[in-house]
C-alpha positions, 0 to 999 in steps of 0.5 A, a space after each residue: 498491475 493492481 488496478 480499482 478495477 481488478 476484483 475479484 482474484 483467485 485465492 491460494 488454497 491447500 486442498 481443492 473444495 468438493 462442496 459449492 461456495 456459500 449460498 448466494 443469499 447467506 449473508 457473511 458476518 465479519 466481527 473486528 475483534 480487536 482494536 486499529 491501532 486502539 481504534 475500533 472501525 465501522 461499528 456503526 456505519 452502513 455496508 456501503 461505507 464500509 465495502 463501498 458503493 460499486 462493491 458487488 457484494 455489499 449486501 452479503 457482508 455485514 460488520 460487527 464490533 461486538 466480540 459477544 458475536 464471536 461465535 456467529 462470526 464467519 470472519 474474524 479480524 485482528 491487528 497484529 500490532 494490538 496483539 504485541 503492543 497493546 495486548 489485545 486478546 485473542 480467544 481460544 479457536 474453540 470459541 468461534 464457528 467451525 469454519 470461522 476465517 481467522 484474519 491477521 491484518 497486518 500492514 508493517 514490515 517485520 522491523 515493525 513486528 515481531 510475527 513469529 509471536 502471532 505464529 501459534 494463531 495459524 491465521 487463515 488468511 492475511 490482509 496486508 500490502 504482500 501482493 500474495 496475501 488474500 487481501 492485499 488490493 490498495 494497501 499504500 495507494 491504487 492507480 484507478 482508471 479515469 472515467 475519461 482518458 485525457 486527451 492529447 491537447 490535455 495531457 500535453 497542456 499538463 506536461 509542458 506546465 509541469 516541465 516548466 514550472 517544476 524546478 530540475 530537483 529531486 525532494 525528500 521528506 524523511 522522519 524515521 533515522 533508523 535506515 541507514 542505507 537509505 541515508 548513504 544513498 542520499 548522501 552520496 547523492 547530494 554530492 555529486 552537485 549533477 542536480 539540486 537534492 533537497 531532504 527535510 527532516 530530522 535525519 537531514 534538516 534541523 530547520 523547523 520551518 521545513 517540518 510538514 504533516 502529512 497533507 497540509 498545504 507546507 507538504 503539497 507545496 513543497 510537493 509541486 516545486 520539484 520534479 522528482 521524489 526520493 521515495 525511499 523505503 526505510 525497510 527492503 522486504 518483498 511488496 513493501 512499498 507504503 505511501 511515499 510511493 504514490 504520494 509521489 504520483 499524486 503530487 506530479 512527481 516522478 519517484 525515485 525508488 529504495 526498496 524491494 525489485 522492480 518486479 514488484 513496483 511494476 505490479 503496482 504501477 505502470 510501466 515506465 513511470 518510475 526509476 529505480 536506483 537498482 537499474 543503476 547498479 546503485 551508482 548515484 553518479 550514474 543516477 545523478 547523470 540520469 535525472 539531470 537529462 531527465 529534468 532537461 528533456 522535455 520527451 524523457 520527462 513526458 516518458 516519465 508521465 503518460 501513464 496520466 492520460 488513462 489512470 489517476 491515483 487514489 491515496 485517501 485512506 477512506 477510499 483505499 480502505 473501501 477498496 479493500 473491505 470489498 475485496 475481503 467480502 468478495 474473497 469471502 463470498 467466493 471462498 469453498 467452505 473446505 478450503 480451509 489454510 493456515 499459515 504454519 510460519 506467518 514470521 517466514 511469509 512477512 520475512 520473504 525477500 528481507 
């Protein structure tokens, strides 16, 4: 499981270093070169904003928005979807340091990318949400461990209000229409009347006053009404599971999984705290049955749920973001200086179980 607390974690390398990692005192300069979706970030901020507070080597890595750097860079950042849609430059590998990493930073599927044109860049290294990128820690969400568990009166107290206060239904907020799988299995299993299925959106639901953005007060109180979330992904690719996930969690819901395997998930979350439609043969009156005992049995229920007494979940961007920065400094203070890879077909790394 991918936890807050997981730093640091072993790099895949094609060769095996002789020379010792960088000096403990060098410092590391990291040079975002092109835009975040026509932003640029943390130009001007101090390191501790960046990589965050407990990060243990915020003092070695130094950030740059400035390209004029380019050839004092160790590290080299640029995001995939400037490069296609926005036409962000990338320079000649003759114009950076020896050694200089070069980072793709990339967190949308292939449906959303077309990586065989980032393919003659050779990328040494990947931040996105592949559980095998050298970055890849809080890419959509984290499970943090809490400070102080929750007692049993508390976590009782928690379940025994949500079971009661939660209605038996199953919510789903839906933009993109574009995934149709997804769509049959909603249908399907708004039809078998076992429990109450609500979808808004434009794919399902034509009524503005259900229209809800991302964390306003319509999305978190429709949020608390129901007992399980529909967090179907548009996409089923290996790792590919965004916010809807741990939006779930966040807002008490038990999600119900379309997406990659269950291996996966499990890798992210605690064991027990989702289901997934695969484990019913993508029979939606088997699942139907199923969430219809669930939302009746106050112990399945609380099955679904004791994970909270030891973790909380984190889906601030910020923070995520601090999470993985660390990381990615971490990554590069360890790193051997002739443990230098490249990715010779990125499009085959992001296509990977699609």
């Amino acid at each position: 499981m991918l936890l807050h607390d997981s730093l640091p974690r072993q790099v895949k390398v094609t060769k095996k270093g002789t020379e010792e990692p960088q000096s403990s005192s060098s410092s590391i300069l990291i040079l975002l070169y092109t835009s975040i979706f026509l932003q640029k970030r943390y130009c001007h901020v101090k390191s501790e904003s960046i990589f965050g507070q407990s990060c243990p080597s915020k003092d070695r890595c130094q950030w740059t928005c400035d390209n004029r750097r380019l050839r004092e860079a160790d590290a080299i950042i640029f995001h995939a979807y400037d490069i296609q849609f926005y036409n962000a430059p990338v320079p000649n590998r003759s114009e950076t340091k020896k050694g200089s990493v070069w980072i793709l930073w990339s967190d949308e599927p292939p449906s959303m990318v077309d990586y065989g044109l980032l393919k003659p860049y050779k990328f040494n290294w990947t931040i996105s949400y592949k559980s095998n990128s050298e970055v890849s820690i809080g890419s959509y969400g984290l499970f943090s461990k809490r400070d102080t568990r929750w007692s049993d009166v508390e976590y009782n107290q928690w379940i025994h209000e949500q079971f009661g206060y939660r209605p038996e239904g199953a919510l789903w907020f839906v933009s993109n229409c574009n995934s149709k799988k997804r769509l049959e299995y909603y249908n399907s299993l708004t039809r078998q009347k076992l429990i109450s299925v609500e979808g808004y959106g434009r794919c399902v639901d034509y009524y503005p006053m259900h229209f809800c953005g991302a964390g306003t007060e319509c999305e978190r109180d429709y949020m608390s009404k129901f007992k399980f979330y529909l967090s179907f992904e548009s996409t089923t690719c290996r790792d590919y599971i965004t916010e809807k996930f741990f939006k779930a969690f966040y807002h008490g819901l038990i999600p119900v999984v379309v997406g990659p395997d269950r291996i996966d998930y499990n890798r992210l979350a605690p064991n027990g705290s989702f289901i997934h439609v695969n484990d019913f043969g993508k029979d939606m009156t088997r699942l139907a049955e199923y969430l219809q005992d669930v939302s009746l049995n106050l112990k399945l229920f609380s099955k679904y749920h004791q994970w909270r007494q030891q973790y909380e979940i984190i889906i601030d961007g910020r923070a995520l973001e601090r999470v993985r920065m660390c990381e990615l400094c971490e990554r590069l203070r360890t790193r051997r200086r002739d443990d230098m890879i490249y990715y010779e077909n990125i499009e085959q790394f992001y296509y990977e179980k699609c």
